[in-house]
C-alpha positions as CSV (number, residue, x, y, z in Angstrom):
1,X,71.0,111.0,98.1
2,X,71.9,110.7,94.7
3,X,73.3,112.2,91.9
4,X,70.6,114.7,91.2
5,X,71.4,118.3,90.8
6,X,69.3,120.9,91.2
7,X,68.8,124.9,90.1
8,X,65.7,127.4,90.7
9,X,63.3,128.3,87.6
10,X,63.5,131.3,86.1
11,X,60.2,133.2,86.3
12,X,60.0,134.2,89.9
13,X,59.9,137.6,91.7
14,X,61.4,136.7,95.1
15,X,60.9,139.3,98.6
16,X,63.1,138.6,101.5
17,X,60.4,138.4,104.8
18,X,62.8,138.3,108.3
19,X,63.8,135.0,107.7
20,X,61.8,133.7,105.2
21,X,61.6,134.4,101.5
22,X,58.3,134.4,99.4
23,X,58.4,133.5,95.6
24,X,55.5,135.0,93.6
25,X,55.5,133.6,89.8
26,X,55.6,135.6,86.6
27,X,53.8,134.6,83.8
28,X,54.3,137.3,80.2
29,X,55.6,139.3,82.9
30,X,52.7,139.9,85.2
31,X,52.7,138.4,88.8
32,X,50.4,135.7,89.3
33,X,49.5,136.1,92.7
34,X,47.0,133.5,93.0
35,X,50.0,130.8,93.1
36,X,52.4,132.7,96.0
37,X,54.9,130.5,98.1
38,X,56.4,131.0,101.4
39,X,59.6,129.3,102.6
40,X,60.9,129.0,106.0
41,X,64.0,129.6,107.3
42,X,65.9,125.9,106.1
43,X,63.7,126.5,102.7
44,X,64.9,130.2,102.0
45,X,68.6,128.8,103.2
46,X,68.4,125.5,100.5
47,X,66.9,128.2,97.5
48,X,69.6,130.8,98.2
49,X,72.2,127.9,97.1
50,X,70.7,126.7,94.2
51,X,71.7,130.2,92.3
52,X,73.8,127.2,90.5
53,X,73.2,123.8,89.8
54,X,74.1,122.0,93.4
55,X,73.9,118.2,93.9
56,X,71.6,117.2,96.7
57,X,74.6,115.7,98.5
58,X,76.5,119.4,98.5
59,X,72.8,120.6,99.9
60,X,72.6,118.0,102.6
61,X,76.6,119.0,103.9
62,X,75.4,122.2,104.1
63,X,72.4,121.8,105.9
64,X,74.2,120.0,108.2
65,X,77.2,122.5,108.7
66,X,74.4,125.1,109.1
67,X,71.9,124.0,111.5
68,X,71.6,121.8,114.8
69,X,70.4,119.2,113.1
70,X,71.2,115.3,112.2
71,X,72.4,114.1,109.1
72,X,69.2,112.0,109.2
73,X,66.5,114.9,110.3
74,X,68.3,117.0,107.6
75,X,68.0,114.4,104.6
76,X,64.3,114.0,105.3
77,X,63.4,117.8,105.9
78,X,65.7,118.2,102.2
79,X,64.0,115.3,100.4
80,X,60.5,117.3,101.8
81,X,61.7,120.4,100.7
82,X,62.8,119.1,97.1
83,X,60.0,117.0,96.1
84,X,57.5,119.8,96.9
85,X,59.8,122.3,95.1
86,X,60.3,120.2,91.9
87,X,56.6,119.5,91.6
88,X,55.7,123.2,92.4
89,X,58.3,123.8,89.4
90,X,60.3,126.5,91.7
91,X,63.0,124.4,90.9
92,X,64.5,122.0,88.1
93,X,66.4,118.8,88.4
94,X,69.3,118.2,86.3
């Protein structure tokens, strides 16, 4: 997968929702609501390690160890889940 690392961006006010975790934006410290984002279960899982700089390959074991899932199934569902995160700047690649 690479040797990409990844972190969240700062700016975020985050609310735990059963399993899934919604991220609201701050902007000069006022909540933008018009830009909200829900992740899912595997999304709030992926986020919550990301509290430091992780390399997509450290993601991947994880989501492997984690869930019933292929190695395969899980490196497509993470490459989803990045792509749309870094271009939604939720978080940054190092």
């Amino acid at each position: 997968m690479g040797e990409q690392f990844y972190k969240r961006s700062k700016g975020f006010v985050e609310k735990k929702i059963g399993d899934d975790l919604v991220l609201v934006p701050l902007a000069n410290s006022v909540v933008q609501m018009e830009k909200v984002f829900s992740l899912n279960e595997l999304g709030t899982f992926v986020y919550s390690l990301m509290e430091k700089c992780i390399s997509a390959d450290e993601l991947l074991r994880n989501i492997v160890s984690q869930f019933d899932v292929s190695k395969e199934e899980a490196k497509g569902d993470l490459n989803t889940f990045l792509s749309e995160a870094v271009n939604n700047k939720i978080i940054e690649v190092y």
